[in-house]
C-alpha positions in Angstrom: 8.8 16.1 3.7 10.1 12.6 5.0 8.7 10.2 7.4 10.2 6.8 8.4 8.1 3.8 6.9 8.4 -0.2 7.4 5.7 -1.7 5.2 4.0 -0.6 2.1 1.4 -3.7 1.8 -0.7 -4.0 -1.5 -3.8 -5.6 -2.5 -4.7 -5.3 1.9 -8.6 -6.4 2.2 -8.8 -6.0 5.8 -8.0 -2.7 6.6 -10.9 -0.8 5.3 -13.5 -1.5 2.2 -12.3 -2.8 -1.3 -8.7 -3.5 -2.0 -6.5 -1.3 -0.5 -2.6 0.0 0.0 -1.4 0.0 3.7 1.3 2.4 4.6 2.9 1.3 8.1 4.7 4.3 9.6 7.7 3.6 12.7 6.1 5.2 16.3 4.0 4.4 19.0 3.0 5.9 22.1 2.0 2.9 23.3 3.7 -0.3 24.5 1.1 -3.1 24.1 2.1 -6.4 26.0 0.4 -8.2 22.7 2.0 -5.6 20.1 1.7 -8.1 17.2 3.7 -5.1 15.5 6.9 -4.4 17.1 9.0 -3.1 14.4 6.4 0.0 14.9 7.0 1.1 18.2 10.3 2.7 17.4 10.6 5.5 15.2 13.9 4.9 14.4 15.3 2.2 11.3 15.9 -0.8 13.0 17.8 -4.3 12.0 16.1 -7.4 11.9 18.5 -10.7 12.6 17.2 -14.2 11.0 19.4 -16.5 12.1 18.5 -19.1 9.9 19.4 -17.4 7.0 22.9 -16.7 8.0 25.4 -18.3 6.1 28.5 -17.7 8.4 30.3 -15.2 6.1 31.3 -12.7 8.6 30.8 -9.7 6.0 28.4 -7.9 8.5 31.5 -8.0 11.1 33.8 -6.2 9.1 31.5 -3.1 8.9 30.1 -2.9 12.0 31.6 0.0 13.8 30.3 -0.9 17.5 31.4 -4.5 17.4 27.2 -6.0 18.0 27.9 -8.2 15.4 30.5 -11.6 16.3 31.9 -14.4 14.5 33.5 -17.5 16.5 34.0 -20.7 15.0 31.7 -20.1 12.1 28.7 -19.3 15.1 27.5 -15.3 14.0 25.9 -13.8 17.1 24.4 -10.4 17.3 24.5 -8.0 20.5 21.5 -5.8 19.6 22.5 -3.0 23.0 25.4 -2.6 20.6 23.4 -1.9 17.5 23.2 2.3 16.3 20.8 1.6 13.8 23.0 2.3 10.6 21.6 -0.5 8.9 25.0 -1.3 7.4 24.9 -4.9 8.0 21.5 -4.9 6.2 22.7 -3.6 2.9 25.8 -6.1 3.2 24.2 -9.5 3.9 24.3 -11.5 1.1 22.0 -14.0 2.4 19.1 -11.5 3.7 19.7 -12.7 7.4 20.1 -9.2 8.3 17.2 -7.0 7.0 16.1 -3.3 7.9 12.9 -2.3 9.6 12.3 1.1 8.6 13.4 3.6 5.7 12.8 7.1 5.0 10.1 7.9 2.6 8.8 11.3 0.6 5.3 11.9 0.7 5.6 12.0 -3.0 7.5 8.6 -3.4 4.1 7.1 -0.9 1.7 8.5 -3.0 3.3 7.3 -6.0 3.2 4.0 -4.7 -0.2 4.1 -3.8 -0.8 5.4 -7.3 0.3 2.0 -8.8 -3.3 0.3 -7.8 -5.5 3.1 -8.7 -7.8 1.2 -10.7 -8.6 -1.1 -8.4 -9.6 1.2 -6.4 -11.9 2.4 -8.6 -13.3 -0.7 -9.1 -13.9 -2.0 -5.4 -14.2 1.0 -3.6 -10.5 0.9 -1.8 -8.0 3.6 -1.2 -4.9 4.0 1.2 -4.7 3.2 5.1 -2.3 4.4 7.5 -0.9 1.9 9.8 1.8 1.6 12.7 3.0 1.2 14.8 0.7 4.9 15.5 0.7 6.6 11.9 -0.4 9.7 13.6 2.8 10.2 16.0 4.3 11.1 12.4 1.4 14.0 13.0 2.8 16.3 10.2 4.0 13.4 7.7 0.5 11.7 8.0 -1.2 14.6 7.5 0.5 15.4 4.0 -0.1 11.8 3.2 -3.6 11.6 2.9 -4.2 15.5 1.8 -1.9 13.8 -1.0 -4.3 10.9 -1.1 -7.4 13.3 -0.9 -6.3 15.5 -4.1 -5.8 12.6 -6.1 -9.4 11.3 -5.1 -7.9 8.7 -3.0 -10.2 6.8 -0.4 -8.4 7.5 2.9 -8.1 5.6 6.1 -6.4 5.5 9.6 -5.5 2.9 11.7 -5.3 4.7 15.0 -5.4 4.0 18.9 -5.7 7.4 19.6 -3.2 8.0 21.7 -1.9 11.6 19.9 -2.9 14.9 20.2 -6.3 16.7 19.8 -4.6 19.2 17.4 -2.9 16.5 15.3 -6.3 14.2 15.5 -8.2 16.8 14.4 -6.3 17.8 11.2 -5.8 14.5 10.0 -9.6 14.4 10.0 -10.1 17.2 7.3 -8.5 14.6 5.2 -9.9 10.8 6.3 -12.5 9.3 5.3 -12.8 6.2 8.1 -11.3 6.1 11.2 -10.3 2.6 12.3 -9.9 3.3 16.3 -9.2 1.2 18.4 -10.6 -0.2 22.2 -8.2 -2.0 23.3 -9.2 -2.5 27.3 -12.2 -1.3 29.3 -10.7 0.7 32.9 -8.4 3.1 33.6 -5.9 1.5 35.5 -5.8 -1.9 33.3 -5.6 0.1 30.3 -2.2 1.7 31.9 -0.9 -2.0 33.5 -1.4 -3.7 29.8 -0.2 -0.4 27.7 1.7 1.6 29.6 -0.7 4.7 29.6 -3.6 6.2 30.2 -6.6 6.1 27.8 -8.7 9.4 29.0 -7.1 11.3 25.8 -7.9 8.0 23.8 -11.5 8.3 24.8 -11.5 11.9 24.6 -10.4 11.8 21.0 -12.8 9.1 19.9 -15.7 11.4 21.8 -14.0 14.4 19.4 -14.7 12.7 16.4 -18.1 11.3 16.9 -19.1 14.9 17.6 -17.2 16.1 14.2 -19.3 13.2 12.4 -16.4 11.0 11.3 -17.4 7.6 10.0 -15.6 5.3 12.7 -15.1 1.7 12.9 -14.1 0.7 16.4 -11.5 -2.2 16.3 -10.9 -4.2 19.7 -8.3 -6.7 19.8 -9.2 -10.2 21.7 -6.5 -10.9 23.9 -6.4 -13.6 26.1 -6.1 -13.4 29.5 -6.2 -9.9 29.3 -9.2 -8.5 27.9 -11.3 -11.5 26.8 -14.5 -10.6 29.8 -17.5 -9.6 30.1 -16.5 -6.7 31.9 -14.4 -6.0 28.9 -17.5 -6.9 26.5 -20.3 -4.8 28.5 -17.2 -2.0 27.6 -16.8 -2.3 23.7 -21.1 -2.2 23.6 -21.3 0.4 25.6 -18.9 2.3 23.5 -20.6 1.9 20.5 -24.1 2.5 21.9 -22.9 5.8 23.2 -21.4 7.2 19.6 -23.6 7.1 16.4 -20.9 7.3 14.5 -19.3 4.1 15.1 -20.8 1.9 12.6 -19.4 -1.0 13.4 -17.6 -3.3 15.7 -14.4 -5.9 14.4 -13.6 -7.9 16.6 -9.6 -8.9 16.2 -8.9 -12.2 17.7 -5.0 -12.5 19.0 -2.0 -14.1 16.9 1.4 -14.8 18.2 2.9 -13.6 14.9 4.5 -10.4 17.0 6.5 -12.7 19.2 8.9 -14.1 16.4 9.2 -10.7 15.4 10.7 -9.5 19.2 13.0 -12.2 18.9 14.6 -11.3 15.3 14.7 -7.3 16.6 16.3 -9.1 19.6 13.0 -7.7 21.8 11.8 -9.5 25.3 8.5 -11.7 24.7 6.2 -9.7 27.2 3.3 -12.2 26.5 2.9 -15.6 25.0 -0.5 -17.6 24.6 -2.4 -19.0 22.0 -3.8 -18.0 19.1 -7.8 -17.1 19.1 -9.5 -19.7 16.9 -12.1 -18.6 14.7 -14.5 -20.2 16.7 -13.3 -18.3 19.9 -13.4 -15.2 18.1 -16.8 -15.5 17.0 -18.4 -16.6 20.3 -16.5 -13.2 21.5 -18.6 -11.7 18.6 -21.9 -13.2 19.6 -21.5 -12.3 23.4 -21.1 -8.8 22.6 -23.8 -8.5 19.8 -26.2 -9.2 22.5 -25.7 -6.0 23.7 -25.4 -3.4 21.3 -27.4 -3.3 17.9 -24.1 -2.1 16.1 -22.9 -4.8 13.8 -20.4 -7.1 15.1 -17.9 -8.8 12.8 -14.9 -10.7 13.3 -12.0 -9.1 11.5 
């Protein structure tokens, strides 16, 4: 079995306990203005363009069947409504200008990955993480990843919003160890302006697997101007006061780090502010520990 992956990121501390490998599978169901990882809401290979890097050499012209890619007076340009996604320009570029988001992957080839850091698992308590984009809209692929992980005695986490079947939910769990879920917005309707959908099966999958007894840690990224209230705050407490199996809170304060990203996959900025300081974050951190005696930690 094959998935599409973008990232394999060793030696990750903050995704999960110990030291840990993060796998980063292509899909999302949602469409976050703040997505601070946009080469994860396709499920498809995709080409990022750097023009900084480009040296002017016209190479990824010549084997670009649909024409996105132009040379005029030395000045490359890229039409990305052009671009198929054959990644041929990526394996040409000499200068790494052009580079692909997005490759197949064998369960077998992830897991021996993984396998490379082993002992330090061992030795801090780490394992492997599943990240997105939404590693569970690759239902069938994620699952094989971590009953992979499980028989080689492999801590196992997800990163997941939630937004995925019960069915597919439900037998990833046989084989995870922490869910990482997040909140991202308290109400309905804002939840569906800000992510373009709804979050009742969100919440009805988080309600799923308190009641299974899943050891969750609800994650709720800070965003400015969108979520950073006390209506919103009042929301993540009230959350975690209503499931005992959320055992703690992390708070993640906003970066702008996805916006560069848009603009080298040739993406629209949906939203631009600044990034949270730490000292932002951890007022956010202090507001909400007043209500809820779940641990609250800035992540």
């Amino acid at each position: 079995m094959q998935g599409t992956v973008f990232n394999i990121q060793r030696f990750s501390i903050h995704d999960g306990p110990g030291i840990r490998t993060n796998v980063f599978l292509k899909g999302c169901p949602l469409n976050c203005l703040w997505c601070h990882n946009p080469e994860g809401l396709s499920n498809k290979p995709q080409v990022k363009y750097s023009p900084l890097k480009c040296i002017g050499c016209g190479d990824c012209v010549k084997v670009c069947e649909p024409k996105g890619h132009q040379l005029r007076d030395g000045v490359h340009t890229l039409d990305f409504s052009k671009c198929i996604g054959c990644l041929e320009c990526a394996r040409i570029c000499p200068a790494g200008a052009m580079e692909s988001y997005g490759e197949a992957k064998s369960v077998e080839d992830i897991i021996a990955e993984v396998m490379r850091d082993a002992a330090y698992y061992k030795t801090s308590g780490g394992g492997l993480t599943l990240s997105g984009g939404e590693p569970l809209y690759q239902g069938e692929f994620a699952v094989e990843i971590l009953k992979a992980a499980k028989e080689k005695g492999i801590h196992t986490a997800v990163e997941t919003c939630g937004m995925v079947s019960e069915d597919v939910i439900r037998a990833a769990a046989e084989y995870v160890d922490l869910f990482l879920y997040d909140y991202k917005i308290t109400g309905e309707e804002k939840h569906k302006e800000m992510t373009g959908a709804s979050q009742k099966q969100i919440l009805s999958n988080l309600s799923m697997l308190d009641s299974m007894g899943c050891e969750i840690i609800l994650r709720c990224p800070i965003i400015p101007g969108i979520n950073d209230d006390d209506n919103h705050y009042h929301g993540i407490a009230d959350i975690a006061n209503k499931y005992k199996n959320i055992k703690e809170i992390n708070i993640m304060p906003y970066h702008t780090l996805g916006n560069s990203k848009r603009e080298k996959l040739g993406m629209d900025i949906k939203y631009e502010t600044h990034s949270m300081k730490m000292t932002e974050a951890e007022a956010v951190r202090d507001i909400i520990q007043q209500y809820t005696s779940t641990p609250v930690r800035v992540s």
